[in-house]
N, C-alpha and C positions, 0 to 999 in steps of 0.2 A: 396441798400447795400447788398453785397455777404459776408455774413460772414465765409461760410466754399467753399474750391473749387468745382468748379462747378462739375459732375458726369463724368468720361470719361471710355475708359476702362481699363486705368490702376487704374483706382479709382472707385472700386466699390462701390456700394450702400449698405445700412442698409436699411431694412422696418423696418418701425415703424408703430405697429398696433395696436388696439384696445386689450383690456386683454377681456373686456364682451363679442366680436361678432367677434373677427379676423379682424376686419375692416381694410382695408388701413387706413393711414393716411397722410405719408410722404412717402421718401423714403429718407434717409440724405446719404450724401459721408462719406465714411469711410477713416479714415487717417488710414496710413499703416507705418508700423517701417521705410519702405524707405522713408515716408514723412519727417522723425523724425527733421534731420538738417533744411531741408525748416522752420518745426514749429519752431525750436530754432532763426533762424534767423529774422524770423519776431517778436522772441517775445523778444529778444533782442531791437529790436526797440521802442517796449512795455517801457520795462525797462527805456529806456531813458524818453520816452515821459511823463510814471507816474510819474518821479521823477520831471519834469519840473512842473508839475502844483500844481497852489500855492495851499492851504487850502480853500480858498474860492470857488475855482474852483471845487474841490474833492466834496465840500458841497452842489453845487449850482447842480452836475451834480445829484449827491443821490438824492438830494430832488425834484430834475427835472424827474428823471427815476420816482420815488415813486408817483410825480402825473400823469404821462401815465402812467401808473399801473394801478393807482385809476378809471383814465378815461374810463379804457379801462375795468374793471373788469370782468365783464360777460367775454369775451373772453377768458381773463387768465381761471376762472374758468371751461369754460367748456374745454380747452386744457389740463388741467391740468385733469378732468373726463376721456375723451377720450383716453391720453397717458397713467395716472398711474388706473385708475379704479375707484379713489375716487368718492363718492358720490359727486353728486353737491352740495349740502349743507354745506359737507366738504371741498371742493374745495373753494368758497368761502370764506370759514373762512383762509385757507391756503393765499389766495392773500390779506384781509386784513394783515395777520402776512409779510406778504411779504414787504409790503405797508410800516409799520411800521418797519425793519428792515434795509430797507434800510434810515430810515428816522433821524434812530436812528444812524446808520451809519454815517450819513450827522454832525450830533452833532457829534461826535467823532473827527472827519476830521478838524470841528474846537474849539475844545480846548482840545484835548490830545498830550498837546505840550511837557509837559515837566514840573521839577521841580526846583526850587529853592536849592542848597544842601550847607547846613548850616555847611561848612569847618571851620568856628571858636568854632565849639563845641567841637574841639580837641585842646587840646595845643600844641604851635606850630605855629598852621596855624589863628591864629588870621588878618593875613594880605592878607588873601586868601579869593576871593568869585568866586561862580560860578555857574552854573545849567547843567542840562542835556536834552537833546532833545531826539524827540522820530523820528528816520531818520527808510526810507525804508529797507526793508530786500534786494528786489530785484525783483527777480521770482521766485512766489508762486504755483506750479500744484497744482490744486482742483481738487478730484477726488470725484465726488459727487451719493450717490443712487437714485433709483426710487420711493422710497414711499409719498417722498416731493419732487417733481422734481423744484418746484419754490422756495419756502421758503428754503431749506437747500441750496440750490445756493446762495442766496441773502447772508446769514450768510456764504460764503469765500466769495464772490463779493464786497458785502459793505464793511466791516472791511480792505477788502487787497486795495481797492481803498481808503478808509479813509486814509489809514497809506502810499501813495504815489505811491504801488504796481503793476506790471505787473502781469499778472494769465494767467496760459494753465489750460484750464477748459476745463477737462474731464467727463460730466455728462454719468449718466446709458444710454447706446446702447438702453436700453429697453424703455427708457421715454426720450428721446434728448430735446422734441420740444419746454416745459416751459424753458429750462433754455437759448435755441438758442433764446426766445423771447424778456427775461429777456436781454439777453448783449442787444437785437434790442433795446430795451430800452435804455440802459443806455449809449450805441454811439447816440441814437435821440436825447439825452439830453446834450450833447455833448463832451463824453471823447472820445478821440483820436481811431479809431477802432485798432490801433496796441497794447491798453494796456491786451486787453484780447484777447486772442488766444484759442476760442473751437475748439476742435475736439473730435471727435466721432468713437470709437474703443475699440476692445477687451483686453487681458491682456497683450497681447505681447506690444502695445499700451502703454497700462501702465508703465510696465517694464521698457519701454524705456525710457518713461517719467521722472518715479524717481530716473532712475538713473543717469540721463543729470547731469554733473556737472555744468551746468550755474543754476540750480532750488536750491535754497537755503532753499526750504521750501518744507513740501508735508502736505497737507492739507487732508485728509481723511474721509469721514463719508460711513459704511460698516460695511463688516464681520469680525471674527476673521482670517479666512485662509486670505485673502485679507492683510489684516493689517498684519500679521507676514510675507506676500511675502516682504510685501512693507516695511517693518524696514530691512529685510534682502537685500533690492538692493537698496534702497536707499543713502547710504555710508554719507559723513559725510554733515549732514545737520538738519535743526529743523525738526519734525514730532510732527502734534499733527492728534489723531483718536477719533474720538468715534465710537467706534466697538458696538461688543452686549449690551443687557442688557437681566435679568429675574425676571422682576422686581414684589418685595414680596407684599404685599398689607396686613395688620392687623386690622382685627376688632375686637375691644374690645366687651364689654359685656356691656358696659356702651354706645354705639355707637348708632346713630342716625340712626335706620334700614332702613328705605327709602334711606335717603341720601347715604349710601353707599351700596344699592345694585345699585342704578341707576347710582353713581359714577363709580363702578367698570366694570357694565354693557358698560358703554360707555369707561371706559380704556381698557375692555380686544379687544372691537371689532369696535372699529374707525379704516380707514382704512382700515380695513379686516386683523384687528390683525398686520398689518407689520409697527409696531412703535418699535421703541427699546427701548422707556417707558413704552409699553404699559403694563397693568394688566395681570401676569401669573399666580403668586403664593398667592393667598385668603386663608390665614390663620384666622380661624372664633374663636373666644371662644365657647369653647363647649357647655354652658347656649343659645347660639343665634343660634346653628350652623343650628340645624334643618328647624329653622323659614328663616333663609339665606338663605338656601342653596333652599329651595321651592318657594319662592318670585326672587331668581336670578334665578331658570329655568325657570320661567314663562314667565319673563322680557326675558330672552335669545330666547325663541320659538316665542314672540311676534315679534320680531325680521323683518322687510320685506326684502329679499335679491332678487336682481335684476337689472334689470337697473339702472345702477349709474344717470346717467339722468335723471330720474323721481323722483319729488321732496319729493315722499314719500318714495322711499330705504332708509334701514337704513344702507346695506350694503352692497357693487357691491363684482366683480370678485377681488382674488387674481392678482398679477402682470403677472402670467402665469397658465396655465395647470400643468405645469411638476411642481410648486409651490405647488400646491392644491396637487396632485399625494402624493408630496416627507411628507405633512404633516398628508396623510391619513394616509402616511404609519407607522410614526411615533408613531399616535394615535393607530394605530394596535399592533405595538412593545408594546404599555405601556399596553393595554387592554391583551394581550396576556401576560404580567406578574402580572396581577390580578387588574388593572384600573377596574374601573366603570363607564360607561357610563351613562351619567345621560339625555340629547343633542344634537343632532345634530350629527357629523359623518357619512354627506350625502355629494358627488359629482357630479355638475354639469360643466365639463368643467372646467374653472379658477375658480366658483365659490364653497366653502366649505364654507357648514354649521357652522354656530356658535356653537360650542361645549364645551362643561361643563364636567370635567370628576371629581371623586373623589377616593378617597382609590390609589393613582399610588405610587408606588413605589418608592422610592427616589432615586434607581439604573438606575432608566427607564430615556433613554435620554431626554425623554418628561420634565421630572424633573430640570435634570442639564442643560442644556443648552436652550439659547432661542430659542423659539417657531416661532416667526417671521409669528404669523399666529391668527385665530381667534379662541382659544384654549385659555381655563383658567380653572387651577385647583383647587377643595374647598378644605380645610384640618381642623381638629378641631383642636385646643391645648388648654391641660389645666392650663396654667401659662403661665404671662409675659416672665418670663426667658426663656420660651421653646420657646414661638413666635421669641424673639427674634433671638435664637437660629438656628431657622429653616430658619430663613428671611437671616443670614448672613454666612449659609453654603455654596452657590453657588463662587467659587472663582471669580467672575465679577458682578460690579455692578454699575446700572448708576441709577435709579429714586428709591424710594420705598414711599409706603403709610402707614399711621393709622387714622384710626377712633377711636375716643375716644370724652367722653365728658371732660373728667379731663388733665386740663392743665400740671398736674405733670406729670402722665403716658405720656404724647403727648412729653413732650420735655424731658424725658428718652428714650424714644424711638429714638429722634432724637441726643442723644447723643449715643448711644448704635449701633444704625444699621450702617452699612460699608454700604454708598452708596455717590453718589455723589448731592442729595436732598432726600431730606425728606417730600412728601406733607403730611400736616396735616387734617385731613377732608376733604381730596380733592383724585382725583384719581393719579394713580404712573403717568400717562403720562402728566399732566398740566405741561406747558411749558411758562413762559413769554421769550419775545426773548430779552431783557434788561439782565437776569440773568446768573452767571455763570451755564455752562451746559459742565457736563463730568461724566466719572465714577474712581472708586475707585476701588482697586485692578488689577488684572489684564488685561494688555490690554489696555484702553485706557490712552492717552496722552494730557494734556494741557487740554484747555476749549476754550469752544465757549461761546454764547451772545458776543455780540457786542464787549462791551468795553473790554473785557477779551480776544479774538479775534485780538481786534485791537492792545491790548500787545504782542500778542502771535507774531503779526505780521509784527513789527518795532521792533524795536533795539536802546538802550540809547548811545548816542554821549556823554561825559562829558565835558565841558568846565570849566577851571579853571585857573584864575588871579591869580596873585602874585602879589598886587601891594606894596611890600617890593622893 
């Protein structure tokens, strides 16, 4: 099966290479704005073909992809090392959530039918009954990042295939190969190869994409600049994003100090820091801050960065060079308005050092905006109010943490912070793919997990009798 056209010379190539070693990989075809109608009309066909297939079929194809998945894991895993840099360890865990999304997908596809809506609780309509169905949207573009190149695909793939969808699945230029495997999947399993249309291209690409008026939907996981191009070309259609996050992390003084230095240790730099949950802002109580902040450098330098491959890194290359570069410099801006290097703030290529800073500035970009990098800041405070405080000044917010022993403080806290979760004794980035997932304030739109996903992603038909 050819899922994207084959390379010629009016269709040039993308290398897709290694972030650790430069390595080859692939080399994918690049679609170009003059492909743009060709894609519409194949995915027009799409459209047709998603809406033909029953419930059973959407279910049986999900949970048919999810066991060649499982089958095949190793593989996924280390594509998924090789394209986005993750560790193999992380990689792994990435294809079981994979595994499970789609599978959870597969449930959705068969019983998110619809409701029953009880017209005789009005007066009036006592002789009325009726329910409401959950019918396809149409054509959904997914436009998906590198840091999860398999798992965030599966969360618009499953749900838009649950809910009867055709998709133009635009994954990251920089990681294509997990999610070109992910569709090989889910056509071996058997939906129709015209319900999903990948291609592979830059912003112009894009552009054109969201602003097709047969795409009813645009499905987004990215940046802030990204996501404000894409509400502005996209014209009248649903949009849901999960853009950035900076996300705050609180430990009390009452807080389980192991538990949340090695928590936070593995939110600020899973990945290589490029999670949009991941652990930025450690806000410590000033009673613990010293004993923290000593026990998290140690834990940070202990650290192995290296080959992602090797089953002892704890942390490979950034997604590029010019990545690492643009975060150095970053770290430079905030050390140059009186940051504290405690850390790390070494360059190798893609790979930057895990780094620890303290005393930064709140002016300092490093501060207000995410980090998207393997960079986490300590800070003391001395009252609740102020932790607060500081956790819900960033105008964007998708995860946040506390550590505490006392269940009162723990769900103040989750009443209090502007985020769109609240982990309790756990790190900002724990993610179940069952749950809703979005952020608050500014920026992002709608939610993902599955079921939340699959709403976002159908539309209620009403049906209503008069049997007067």
């Amino acid at each position: 099966m050819t899922l994207l056209a084959p390379i010629t010379a009016r269709r040039p190539a993308i290398a897709v290479s290694s972030p650790y070693d430069d390595q080859w990989l692939a080399d994918v075809p690049e679609t170009c704005v003059a492909d743009v109608q060709d894609v519409l009309e194949r995915a027009r066909t799409g459209v047709a073909a998603a809406r033909a297939l029953p419930r059973h079929s959407r279910a049986s194809i999900l949970d048919g992809a999810a066991g060649r998945i499982a089958a095949d894991a190793e593989t996924f895993a280390r594509r998924i090392t090789l394209e986005a840099g993750k560790t193999i360890r992380q990689a792994r865990k990435e294809v079981a959530r994979c595994v499970n999304t789609l599978r959870l997908s597969a449930d959705e596809a068969r019983r998110g039918g619809g409701e029953v809506i009880p017209f005789d609780a009005f007066p009036g309509s006592e002789a009325r009954q009726g329910w409401f169905t959950r019918e396809p949207l149409g054509l959904i573009a997914a436009i998906t990042p590198f840091n999860d190149p398999l798992n965030l695909v599966a969360h618009k793939l499953g749900p838009a295939i649950a809910g009867g969808n055709a998709v133009l699945l635009k994954p990251s230029e920089l990681a294509p190969l997990s999610a070109l495997a992910l569709v090989e999947a889910l056509v071996g399993a058997g939906l129709p190869d015209s319900v999903i249309t990948p291609v592979v291209g830059g912003a112009d690409l894009g552009r054109a994409l969201v602003s097709a008026r047969d795409v009813r939907m645009v499905s987004f996981t990215g940046g802030f600049r990204t996501g404000e191009a894409i509400a502005a070309n996209a014209g009248l259609k649903k949009l849901a994003m999960d853009l950035g996050g900076n996300a705050p992390v609180i430990v009390m003084a009452d807080a389980d100090l192991d538990r949340a230095v090695a928590a936070c240790v593995s939110g600020a730099f899973w990945a290589a820091g490029q999670n949009c949950v991941g652990t930025q802002r450690i806000l410590i109580a000033r009673p613990l801050y010293a004993m923290f902040r000593d026990r998290f450098v140690a834990a940070t330098q202990a650290m192995v960065t290296g080959d992602p491959m090797n089953e002892g890194t704890d942390m490979g290359p950034m997604i590029s060079e010019a990545s690492a570069e643009r975060i150095a410099a970053r770290v430079e801006d905030a050390l140059g308005k009186g940051a504290r290097l405690l850390c790390g703030h070494r360059r190798q290529g893609a790979i930057y050092a895990p780094t620890v800073l303290e005393d930064v500035p709140h002016a300092a970009a490093l501060w207000q905006e995410e980090a998207f990098a393997p960079v986490a800041m300590l800070e003391p405070f001395d009252t609740f109010d102020e932790a607060i405080a500081r956790a819900n000044a960033i105008e964007f917010s998708l995860h946040a943490g506390i550590f505490t022993a006392s269940l009162d403080t723990a769900l103040a806290a989750a009443d209090r912070i502007d985020a769109g979760g609240i982990m309790i004794n756990d790190s900002s980035d724990y993610r179940f793919d069952a749950m809703p997932f979005g952020g608050f304030k500014y920026g992002s739109l709608g939610r993902e997990g599955v079921r939340f996903a699959y709403e976002e992603m159908t539309q209620p038909r009403t049906i209503c009798l008069n049997r007067s």
